[in-house]
N, CA, C and O atoms as a GROMACS GRO file, in nm:
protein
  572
    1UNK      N    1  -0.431  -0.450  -2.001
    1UNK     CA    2  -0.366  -0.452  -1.872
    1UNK      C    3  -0.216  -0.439  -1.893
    1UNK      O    4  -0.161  -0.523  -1.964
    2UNK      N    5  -0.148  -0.346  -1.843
    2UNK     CA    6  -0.032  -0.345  -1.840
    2UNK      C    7   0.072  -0.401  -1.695
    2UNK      O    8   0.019  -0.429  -1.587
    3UNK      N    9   0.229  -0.411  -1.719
    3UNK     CA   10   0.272  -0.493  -1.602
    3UNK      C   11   0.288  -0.429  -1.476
    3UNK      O   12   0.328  -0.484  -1.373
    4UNK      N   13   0.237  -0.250  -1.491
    4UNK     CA   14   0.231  -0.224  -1.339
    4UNK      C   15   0.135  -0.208  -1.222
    4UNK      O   16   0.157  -0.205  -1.101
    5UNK      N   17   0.010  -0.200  -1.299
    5UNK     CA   18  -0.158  -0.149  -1.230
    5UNK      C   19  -0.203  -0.267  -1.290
    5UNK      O   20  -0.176  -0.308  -1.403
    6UNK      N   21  -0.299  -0.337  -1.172
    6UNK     CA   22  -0.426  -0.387  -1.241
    6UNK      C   23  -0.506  -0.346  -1.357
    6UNK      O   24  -0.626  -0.322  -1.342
    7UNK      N   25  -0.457  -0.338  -1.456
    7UNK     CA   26  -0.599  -0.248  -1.543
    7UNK      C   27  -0.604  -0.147  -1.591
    7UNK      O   28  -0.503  -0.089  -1.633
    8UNK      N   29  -0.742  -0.092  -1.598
    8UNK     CA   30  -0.744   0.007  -1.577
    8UNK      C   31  -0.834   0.026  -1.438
    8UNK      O   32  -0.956   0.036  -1.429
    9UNK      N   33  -0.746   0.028  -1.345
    9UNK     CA   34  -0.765   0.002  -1.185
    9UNK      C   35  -0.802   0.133  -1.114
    9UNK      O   36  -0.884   0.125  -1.023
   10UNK      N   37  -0.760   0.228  -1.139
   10UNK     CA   38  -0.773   0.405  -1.125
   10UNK      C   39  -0.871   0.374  -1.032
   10UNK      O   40  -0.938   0.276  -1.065
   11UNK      N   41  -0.911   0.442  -0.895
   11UNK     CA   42  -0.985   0.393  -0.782
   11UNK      C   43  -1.084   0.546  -0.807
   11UNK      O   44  -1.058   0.651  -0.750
   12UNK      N   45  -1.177   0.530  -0.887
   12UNK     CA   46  -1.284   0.649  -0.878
   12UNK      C   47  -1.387   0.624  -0.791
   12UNK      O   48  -1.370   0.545  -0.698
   13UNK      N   49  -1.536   0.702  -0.816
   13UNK     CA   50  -1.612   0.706  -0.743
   13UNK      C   51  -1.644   0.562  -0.668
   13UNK      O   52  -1.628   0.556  -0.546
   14UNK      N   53  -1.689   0.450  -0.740
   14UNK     CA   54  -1.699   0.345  -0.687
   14UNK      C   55  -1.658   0.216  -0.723
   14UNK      O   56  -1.703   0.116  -0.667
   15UNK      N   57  -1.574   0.211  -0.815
   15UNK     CA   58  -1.493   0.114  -0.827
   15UNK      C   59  -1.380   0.099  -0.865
   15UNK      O   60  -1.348   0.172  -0.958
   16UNK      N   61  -1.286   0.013  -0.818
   16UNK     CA   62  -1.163  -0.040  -0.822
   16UNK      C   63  -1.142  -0.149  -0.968
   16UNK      O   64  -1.037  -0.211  -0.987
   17UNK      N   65  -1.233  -0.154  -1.039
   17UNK     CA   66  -1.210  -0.170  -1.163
   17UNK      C   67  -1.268  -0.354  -1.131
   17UNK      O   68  -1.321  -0.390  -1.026
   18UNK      N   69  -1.244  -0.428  -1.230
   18UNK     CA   70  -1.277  -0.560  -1.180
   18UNK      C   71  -1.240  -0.675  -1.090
   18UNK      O   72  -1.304  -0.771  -1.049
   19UNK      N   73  -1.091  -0.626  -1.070
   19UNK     CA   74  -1.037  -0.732  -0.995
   19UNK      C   75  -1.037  -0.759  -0.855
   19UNK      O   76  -1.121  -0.698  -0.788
   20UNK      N   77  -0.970  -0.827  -0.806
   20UNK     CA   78  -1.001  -0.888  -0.681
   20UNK      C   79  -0.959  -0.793  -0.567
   20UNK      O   80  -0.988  -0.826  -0.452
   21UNK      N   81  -0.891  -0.675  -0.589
   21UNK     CA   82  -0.851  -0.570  -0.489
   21UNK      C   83  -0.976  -0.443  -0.479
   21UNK      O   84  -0.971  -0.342  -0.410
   22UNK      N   85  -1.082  -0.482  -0.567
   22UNK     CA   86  -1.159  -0.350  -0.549
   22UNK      C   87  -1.291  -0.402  -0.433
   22UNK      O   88  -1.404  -0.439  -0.463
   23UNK      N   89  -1.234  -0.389  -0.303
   23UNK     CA   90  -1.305  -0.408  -0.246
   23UNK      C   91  -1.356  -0.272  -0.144
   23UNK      O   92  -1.291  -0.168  -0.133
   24UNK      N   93  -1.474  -0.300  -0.080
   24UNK     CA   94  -1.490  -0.162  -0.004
   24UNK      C   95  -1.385  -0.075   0.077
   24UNK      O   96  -1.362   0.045   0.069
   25UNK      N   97  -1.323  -0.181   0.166
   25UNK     CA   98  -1.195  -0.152   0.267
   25UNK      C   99  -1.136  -0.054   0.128
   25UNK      O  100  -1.163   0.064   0.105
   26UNK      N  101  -1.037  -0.156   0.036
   26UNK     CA  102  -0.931  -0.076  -0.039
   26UNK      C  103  -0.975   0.046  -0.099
   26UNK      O  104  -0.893   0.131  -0.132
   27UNK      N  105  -1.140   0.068  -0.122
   27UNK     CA  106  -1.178   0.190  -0.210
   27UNK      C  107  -1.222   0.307  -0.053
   27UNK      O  108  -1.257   0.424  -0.068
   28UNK      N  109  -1.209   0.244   0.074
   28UNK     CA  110  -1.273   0.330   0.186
   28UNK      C  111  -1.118   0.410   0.189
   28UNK      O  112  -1.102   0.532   0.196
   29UNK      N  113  -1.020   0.315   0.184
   29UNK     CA  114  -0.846   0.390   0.226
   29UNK      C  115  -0.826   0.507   0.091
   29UNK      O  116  -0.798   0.625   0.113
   30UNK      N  117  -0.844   0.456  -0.033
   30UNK     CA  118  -0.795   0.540  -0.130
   30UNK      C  119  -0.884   0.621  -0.092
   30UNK      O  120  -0.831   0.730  -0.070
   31UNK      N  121  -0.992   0.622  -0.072
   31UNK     CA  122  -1.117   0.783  -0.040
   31UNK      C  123  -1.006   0.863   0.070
   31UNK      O  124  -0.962   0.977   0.053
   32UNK      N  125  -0.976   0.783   0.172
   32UNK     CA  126  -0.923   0.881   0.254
   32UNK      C  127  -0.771   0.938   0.219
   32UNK      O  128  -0.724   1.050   0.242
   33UNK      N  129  -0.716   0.834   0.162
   33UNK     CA  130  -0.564   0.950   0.110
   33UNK      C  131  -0.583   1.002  -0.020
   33UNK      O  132  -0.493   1.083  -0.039
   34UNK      N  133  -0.663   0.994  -0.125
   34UNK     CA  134  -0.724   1.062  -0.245
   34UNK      C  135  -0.623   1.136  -0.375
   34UNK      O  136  -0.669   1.201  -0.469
   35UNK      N  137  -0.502   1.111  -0.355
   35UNK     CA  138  -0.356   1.152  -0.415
   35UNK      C  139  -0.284   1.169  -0.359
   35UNK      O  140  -0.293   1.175  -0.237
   36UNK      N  141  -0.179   1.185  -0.424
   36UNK     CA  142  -0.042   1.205  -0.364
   36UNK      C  143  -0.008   1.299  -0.405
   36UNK      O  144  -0.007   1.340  -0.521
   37UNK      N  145   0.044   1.367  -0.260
   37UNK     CA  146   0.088   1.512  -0.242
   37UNK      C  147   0.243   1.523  -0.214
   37UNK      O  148   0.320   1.589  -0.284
   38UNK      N  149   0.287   1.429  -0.074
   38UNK     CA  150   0.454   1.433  -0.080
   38UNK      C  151   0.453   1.263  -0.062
   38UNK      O  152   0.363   1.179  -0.068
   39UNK      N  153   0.598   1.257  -0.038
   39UNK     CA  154   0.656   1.130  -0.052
   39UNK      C  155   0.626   1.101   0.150
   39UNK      O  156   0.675   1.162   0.246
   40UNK      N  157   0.524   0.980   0.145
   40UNK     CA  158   0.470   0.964   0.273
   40UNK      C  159   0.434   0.792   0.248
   40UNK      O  160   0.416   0.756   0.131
   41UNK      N  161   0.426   0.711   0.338
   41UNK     CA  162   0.376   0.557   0.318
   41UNK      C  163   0.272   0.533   0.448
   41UNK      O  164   0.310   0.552   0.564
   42UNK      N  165   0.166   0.499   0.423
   42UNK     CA  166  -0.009   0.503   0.521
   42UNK      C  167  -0.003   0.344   0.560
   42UNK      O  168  -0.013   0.257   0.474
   43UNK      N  169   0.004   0.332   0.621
   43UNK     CA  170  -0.022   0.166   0.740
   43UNK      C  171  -0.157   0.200   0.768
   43UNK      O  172  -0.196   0.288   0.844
   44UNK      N  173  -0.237   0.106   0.687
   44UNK     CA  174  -0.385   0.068   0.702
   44UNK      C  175  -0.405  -0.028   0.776
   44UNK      O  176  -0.392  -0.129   0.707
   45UNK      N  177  -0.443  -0.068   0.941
   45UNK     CA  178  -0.465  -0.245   0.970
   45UNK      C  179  -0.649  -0.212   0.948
   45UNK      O  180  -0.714  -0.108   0.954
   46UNK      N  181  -0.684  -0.348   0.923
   46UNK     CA  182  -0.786  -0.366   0.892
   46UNK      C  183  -0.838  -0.489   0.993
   46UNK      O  184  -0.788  -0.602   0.996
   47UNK      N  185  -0.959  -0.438   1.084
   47UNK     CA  186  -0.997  -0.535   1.167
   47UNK      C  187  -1.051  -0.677   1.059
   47UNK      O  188  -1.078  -0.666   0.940
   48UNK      N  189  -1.057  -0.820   1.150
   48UNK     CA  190  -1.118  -0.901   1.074
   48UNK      C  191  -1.289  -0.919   1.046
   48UNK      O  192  -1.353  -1.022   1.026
   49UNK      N  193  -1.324  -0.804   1.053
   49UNK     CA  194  -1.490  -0.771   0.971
   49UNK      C  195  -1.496  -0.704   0.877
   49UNK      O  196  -1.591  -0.693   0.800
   50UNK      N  197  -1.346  -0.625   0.874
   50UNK     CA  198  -1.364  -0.521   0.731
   50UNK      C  199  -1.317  -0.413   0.751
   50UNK      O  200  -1.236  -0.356   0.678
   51UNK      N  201  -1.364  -0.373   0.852
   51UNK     CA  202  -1.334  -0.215   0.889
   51UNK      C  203  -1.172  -0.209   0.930
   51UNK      O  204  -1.080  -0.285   0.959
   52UNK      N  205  -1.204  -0.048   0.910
   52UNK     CA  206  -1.059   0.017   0.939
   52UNK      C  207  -1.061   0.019   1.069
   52UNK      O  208  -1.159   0.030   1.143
   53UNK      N  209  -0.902   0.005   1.107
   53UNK     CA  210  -0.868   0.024   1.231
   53UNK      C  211  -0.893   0.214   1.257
   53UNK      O  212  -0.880   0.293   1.164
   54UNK      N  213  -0.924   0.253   1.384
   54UNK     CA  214  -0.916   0.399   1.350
   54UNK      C  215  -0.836   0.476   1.379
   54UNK      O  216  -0.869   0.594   1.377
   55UNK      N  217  -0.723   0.447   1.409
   55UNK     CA  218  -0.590   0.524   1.448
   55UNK      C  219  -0.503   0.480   1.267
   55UNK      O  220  -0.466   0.379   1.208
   56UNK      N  221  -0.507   0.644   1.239
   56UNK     CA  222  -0.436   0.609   1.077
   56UNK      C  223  -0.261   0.602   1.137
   56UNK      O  224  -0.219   0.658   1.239
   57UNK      N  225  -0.177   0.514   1.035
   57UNK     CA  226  -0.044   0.548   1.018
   57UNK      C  227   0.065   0.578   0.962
   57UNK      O  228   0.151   0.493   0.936
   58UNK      N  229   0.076   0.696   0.938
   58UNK     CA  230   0.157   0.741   0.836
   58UNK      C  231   0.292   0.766   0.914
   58UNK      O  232   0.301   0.790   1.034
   59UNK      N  233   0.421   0.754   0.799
   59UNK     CA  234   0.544   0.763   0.811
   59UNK      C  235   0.583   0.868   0.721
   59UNK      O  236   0.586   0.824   0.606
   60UNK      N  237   0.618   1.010   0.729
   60UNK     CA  238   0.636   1.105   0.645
   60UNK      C  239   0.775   1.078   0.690
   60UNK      O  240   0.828   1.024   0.788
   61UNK      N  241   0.838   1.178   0.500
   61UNK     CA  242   0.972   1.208   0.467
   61UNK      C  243   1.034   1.070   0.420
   61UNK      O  244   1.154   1.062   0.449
   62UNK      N  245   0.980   0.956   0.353
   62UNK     CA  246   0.989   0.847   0.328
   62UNK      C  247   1.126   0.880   0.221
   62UNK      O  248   1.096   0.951   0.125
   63UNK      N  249   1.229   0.848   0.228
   63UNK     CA  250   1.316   0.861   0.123
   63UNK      C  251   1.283   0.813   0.007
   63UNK      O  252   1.212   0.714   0.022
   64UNK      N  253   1.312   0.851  -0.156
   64UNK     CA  254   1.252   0.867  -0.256
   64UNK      C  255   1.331   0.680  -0.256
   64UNK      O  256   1.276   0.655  -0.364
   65UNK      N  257   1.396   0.565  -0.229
   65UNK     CA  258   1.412   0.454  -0.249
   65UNK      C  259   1.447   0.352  -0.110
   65UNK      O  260   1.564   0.367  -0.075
   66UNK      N  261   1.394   0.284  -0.052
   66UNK     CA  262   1.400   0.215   0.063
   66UNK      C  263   1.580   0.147   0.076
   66UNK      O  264   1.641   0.075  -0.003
   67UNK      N  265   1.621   0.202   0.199
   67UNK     CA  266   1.743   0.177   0.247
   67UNK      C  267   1.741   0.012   0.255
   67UNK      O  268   1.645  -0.056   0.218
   68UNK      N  269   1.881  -0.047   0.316
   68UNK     CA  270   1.872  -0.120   0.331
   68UNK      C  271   1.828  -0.201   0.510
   68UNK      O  272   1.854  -0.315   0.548
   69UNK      N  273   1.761  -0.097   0.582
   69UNK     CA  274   1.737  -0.132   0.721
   69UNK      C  275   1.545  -0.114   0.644
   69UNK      O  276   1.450  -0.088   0.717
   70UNK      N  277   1.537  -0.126   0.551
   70UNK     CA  278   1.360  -0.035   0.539
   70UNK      C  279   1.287  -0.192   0.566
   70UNK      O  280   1.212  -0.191   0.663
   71UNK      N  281   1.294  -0.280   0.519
   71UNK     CA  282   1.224  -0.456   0.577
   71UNK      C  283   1.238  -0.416   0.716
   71UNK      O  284   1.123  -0.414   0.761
   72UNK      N  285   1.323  -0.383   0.808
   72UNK     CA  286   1.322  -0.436   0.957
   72UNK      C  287   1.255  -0.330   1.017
   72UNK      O  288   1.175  -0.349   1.108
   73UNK      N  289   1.279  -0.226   0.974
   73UNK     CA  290   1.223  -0.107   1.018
   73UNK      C  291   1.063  -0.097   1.014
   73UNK      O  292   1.002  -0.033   1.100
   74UNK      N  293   0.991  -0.171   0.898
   74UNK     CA  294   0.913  -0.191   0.862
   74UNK      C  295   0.812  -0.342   1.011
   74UNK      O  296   0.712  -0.337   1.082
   75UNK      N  297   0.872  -0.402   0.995
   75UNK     CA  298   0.861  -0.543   1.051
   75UNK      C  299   0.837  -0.459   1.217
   75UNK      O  300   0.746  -0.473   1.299
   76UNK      N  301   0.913  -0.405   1.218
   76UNK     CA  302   0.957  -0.343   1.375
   76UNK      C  303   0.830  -0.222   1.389
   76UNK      O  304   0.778  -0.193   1.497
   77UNK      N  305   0.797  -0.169   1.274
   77UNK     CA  306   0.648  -0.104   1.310
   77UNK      C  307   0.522  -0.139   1.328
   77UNK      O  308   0.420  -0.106   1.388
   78UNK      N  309   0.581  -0.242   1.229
   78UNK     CA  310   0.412  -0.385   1.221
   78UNK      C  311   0.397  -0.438   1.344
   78UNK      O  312   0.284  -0.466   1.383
   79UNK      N  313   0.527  -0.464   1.435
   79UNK     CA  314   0.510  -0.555   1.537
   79UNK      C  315   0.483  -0.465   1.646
   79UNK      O  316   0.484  -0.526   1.753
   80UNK      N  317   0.456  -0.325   1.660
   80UNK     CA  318   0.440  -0.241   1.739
   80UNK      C  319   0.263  -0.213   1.707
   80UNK      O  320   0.176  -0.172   1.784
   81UNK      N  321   0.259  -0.236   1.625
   81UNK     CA  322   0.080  -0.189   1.565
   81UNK      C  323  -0.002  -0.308   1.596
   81UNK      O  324  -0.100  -0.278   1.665
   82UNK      N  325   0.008  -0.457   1.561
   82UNK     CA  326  -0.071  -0.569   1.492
   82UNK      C  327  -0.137  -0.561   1.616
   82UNK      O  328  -0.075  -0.518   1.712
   83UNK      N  329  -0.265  -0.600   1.629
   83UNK     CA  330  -0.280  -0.677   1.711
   83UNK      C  331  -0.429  -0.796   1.727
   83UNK      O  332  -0.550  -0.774   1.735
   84UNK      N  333  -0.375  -0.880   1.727
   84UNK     CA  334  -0.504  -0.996   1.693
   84UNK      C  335  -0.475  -1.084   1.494
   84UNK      O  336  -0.377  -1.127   1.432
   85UNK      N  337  -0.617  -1.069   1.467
   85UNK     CA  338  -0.573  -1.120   1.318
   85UNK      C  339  -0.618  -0.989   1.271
   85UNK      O  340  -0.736  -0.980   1.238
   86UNK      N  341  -0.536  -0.879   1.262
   86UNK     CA  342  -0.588  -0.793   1.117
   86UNK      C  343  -0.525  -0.811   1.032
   86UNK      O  344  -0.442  -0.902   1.031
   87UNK      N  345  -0.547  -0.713   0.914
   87UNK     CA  346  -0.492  -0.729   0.766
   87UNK      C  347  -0.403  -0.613   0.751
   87UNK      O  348  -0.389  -0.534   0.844
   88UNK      N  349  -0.349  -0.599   0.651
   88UNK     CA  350  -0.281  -0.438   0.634
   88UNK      C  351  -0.307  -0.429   0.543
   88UNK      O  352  -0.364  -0.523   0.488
   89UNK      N  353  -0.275  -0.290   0.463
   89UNK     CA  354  -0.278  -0.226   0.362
   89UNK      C  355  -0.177  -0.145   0.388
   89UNK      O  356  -0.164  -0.095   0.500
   90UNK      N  357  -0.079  -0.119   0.274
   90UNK     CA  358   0.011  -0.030   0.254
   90UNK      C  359  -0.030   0.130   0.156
   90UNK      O  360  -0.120   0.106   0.076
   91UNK      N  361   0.005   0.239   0.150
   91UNK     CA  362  -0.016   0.308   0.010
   91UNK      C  363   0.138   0.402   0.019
   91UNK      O  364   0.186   0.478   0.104
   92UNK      N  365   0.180   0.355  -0.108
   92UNK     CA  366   0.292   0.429  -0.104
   92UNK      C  367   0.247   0.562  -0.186
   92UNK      O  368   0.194   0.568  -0.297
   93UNK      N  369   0.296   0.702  -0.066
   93UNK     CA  370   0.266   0.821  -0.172
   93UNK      C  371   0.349   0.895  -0.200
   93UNK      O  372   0.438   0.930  -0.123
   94UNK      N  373   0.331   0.944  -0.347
   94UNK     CA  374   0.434   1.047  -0.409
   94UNK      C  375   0.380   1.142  -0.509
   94UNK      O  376   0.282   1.100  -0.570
   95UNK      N  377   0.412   1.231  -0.532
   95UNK     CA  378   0.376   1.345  -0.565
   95UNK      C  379   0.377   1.343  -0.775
   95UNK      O  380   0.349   1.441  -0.844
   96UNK      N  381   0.403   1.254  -0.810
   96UNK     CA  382   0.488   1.263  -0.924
   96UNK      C  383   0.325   1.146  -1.016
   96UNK      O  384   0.230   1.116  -0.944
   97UNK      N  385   0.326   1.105  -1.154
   97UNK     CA  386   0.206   1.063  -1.204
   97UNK      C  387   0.226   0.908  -1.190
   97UNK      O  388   0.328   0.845  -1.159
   98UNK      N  389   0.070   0.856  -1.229
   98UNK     CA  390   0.028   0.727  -1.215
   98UNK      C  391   0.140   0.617  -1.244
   98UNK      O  392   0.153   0.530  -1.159
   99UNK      N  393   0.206   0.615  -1.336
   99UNK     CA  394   0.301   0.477  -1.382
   99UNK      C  395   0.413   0.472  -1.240
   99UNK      O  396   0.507   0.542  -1.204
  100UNK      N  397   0.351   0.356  -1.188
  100UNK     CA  398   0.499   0.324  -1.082
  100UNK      C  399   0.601   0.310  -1.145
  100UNK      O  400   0.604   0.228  -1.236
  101UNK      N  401   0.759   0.418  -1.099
  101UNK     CA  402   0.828   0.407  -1.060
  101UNK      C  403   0.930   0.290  -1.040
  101UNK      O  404   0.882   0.191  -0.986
  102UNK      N  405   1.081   0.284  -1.080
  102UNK     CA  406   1.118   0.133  -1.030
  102UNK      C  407   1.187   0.189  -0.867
  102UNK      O  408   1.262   0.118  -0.801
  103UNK      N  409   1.147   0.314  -0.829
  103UNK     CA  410   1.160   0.354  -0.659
  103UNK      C  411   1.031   0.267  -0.633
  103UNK      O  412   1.022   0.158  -0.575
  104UNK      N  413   0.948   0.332  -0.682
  104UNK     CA  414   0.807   0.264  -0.625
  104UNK      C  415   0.808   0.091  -0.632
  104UNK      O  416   0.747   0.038  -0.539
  105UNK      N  417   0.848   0.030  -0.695
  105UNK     CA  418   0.848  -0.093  -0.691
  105UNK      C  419   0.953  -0.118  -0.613
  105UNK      O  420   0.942  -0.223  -0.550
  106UNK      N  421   1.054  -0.057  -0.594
  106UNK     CA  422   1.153  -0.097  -0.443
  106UNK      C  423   1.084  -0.114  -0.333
  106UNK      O  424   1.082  -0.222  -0.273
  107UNK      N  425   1.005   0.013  -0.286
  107UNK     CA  426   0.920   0.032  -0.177
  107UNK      C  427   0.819  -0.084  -0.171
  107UNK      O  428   0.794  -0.123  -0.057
  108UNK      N  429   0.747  -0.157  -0.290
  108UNK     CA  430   0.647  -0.194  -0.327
  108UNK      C  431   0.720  -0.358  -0.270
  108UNK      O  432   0.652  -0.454  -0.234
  109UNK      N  433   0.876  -0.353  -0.275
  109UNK     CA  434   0.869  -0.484  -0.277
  109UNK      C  435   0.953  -0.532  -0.115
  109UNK      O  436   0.964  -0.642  -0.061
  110UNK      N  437   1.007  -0.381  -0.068
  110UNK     CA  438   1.040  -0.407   0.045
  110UNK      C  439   0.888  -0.409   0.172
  110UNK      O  440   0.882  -0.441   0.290
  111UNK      N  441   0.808  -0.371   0.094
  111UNK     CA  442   0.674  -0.400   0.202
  111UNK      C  443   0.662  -0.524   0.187
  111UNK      O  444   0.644  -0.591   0.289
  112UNK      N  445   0.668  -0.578   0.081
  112UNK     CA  446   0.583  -0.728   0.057
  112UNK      C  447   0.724  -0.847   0.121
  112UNK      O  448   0.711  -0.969   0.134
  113UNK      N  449   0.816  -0.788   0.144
  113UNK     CA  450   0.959  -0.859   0.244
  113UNK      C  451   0.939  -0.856   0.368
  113UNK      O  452   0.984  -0.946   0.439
  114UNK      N  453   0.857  -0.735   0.427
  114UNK     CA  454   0.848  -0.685   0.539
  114UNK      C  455   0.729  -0.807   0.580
  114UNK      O  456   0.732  -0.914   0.642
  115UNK      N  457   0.638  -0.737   0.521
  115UNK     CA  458   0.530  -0.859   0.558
  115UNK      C  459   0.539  -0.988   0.589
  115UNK      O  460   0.483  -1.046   0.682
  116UNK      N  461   0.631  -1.044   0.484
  116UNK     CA  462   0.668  -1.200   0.474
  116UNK      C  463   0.698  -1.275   0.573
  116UNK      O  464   0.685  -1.395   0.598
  117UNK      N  465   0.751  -1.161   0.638
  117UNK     CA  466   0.845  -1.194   0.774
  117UNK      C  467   0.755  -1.234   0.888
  117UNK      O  468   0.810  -1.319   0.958
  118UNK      N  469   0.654  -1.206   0.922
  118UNK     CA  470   0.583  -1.147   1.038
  118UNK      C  471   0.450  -1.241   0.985
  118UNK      O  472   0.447  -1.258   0.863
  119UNK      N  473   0.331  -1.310   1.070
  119UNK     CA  474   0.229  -1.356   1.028
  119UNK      C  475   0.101  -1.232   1.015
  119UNK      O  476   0.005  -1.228   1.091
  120UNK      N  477   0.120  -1.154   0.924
  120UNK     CA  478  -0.009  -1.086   0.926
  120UNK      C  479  -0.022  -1.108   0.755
  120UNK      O  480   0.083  -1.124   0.692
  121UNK      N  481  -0.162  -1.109   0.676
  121UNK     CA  482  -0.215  -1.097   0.594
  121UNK      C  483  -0.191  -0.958   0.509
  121UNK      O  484  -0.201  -0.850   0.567
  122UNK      N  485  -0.161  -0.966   0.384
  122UNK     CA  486  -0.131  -0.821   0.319
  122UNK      C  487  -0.256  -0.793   0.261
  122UNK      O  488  -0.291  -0.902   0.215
  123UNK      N  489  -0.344  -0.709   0.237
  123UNK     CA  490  -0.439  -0.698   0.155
  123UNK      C  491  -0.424  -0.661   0.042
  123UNK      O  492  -0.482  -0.701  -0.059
  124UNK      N  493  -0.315  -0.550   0.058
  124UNK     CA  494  -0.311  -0.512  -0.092
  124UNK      C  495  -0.194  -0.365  -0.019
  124UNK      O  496  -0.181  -0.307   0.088
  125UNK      N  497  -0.132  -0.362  -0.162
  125UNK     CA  498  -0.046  -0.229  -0.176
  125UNK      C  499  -0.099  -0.107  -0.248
  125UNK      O  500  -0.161  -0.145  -0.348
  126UNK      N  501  -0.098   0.025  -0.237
  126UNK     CA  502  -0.134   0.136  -0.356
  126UNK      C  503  -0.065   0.225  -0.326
  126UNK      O  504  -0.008   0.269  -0.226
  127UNK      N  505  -0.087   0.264  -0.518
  127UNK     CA  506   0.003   0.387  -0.481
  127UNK      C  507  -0.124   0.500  -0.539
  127UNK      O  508  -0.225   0.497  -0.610
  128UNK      N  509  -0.042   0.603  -0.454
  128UNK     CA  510  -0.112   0.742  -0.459
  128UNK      C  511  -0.032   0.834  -0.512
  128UNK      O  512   0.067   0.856  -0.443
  129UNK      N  513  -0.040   0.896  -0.609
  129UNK     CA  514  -0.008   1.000  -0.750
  129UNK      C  515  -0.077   1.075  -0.740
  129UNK      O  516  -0.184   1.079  -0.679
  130UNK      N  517   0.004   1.189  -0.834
  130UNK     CA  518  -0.088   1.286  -0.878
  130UNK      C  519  -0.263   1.314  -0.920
  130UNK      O  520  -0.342   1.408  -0.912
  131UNK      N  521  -0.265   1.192  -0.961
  131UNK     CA  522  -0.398   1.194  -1.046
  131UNK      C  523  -0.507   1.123  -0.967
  131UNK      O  524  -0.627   1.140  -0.990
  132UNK      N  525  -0.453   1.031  -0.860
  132UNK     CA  526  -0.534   0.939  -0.790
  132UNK      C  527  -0.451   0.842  -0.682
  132UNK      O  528  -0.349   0.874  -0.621
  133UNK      N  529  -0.544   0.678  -0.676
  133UNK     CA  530  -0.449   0.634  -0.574
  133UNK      C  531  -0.484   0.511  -0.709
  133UNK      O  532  -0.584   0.528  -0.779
  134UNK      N  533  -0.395   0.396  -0.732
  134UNK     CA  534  -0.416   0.295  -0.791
  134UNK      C  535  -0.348   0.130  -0.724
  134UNK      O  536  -0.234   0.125  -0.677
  135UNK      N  537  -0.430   0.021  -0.731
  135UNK     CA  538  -0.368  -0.084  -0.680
  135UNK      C  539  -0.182  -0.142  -0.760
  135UNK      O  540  -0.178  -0.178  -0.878
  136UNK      N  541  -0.087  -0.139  -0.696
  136UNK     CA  542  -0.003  -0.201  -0.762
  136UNK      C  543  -0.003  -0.361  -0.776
  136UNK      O  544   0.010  -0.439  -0.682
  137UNK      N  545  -0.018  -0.394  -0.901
  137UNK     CA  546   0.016  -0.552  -0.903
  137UNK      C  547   0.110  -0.621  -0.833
  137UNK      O  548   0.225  -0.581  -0.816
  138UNK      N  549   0.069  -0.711  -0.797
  138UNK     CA  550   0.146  -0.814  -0.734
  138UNK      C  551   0.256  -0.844  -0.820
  138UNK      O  552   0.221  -0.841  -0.938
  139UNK      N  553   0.422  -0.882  -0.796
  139UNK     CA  554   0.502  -0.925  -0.853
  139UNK      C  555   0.556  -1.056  -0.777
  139UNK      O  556   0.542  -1.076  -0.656
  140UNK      N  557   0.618  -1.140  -0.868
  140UNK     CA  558   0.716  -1.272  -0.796
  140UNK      C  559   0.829  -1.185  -0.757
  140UNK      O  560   0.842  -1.079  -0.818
  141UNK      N  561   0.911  -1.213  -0.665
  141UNK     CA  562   1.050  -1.192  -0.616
  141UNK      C  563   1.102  -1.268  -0.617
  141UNK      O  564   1.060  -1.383  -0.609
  142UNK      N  565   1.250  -1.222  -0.632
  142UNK     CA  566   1.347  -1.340  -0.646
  142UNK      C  567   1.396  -1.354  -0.495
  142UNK      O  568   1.379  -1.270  -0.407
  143UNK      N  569   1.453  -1.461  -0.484
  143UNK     CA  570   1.482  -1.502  -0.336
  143UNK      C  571   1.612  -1.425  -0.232
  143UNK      O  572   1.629  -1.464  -0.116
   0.00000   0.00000   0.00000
C-alpha cells in the first residue's frame, strides 16, 4: 500500500480491492465516469438506501489547482443539491496517470473542507486518470 491509493485499489470489473470504499455505490460511479478524459469534478449524492441520485453533477473546466473561494463555492453547490440525509461522492478528473498529483490532493482536500462545513456524510473521494478511476486515501489535515 502506498500513501496515495488504497492499495492496489484500481476499480476493475468488480472490485474495489479490499477495503472499506469498495462498495457497490463507489464501483456503480467509477462504471459511469470510467477515466479521465479532461480536468472535470462529478458530485455523486447518494440516496440513504444506496442508490444514486439520478440527476449526475459535473463542474467542467475545473482549474488544474483549487482557488482560494473553491471550499465556499463548493459548500454553496452542496447546499443547492442536498436534500434529506444523502451521502456524496466526489471524483476528481484529469486526463494525466494514476499517482495523485499534489493538485489532486489540493482538490482532494478542499472537498474534504467543503464537506466539513455543511452536515452531509462524505463517502468517499476518486480520482479518474488515464488508466481508470481509483479511491484516494483519506489524509489528516492540519487545522
Amino acid at each position: 500500500m502506498d500513501d496515495n491509493t488504497l492499495g492496489d485499489d484500481r476499480l476493475g470489473d468488480d472490485t474495489l480491492g479490499d477495503d472499506t470504499l469498495g462498495d457497490a455505490t463507489l464501483q456503480a460511479v467509477a462504471a459511469l465516469v470510467q477515466h479521465g478524459i479532461v480536468a472535470r469534478l462529478w458530485i455523486f449524492l447518494i440516496e440513504p438506501d444506496g442508490t444514486m441520485h439520478r440527476d449526475l453533477q459535473q463542474v467542467d473546466s475545473i482549474p488544474t489547482s483549487p482557488d482560494a473561494y473553491a471550499v465556499l463555492a463548493l459548500r454553496g453547490i452542496l447546499g443547492h443539491l442536498l436534500d434529506g440525509d444523502q451521502e456524496v461522492v466526489f471524483v476528481i478528473e484529469r486526463p494525466a496517470g494514476p499517482t495523485p498529483s499534489p493538485d489532486d490532493w489540493a482538490w482532494h482536500d478542499a472537498i474534504v473542507r467543503a464537506v466539513r462545513g455543511i452536515p452531509v456524510p462524505l463517502r468517499g473521494v476518486l480520482l479518474a486518470h488515464s488508466e481508470g478511476v481509483d479511491a484516494m486515501r483519506p489524509r489528516t489535515l492540519a487545522a
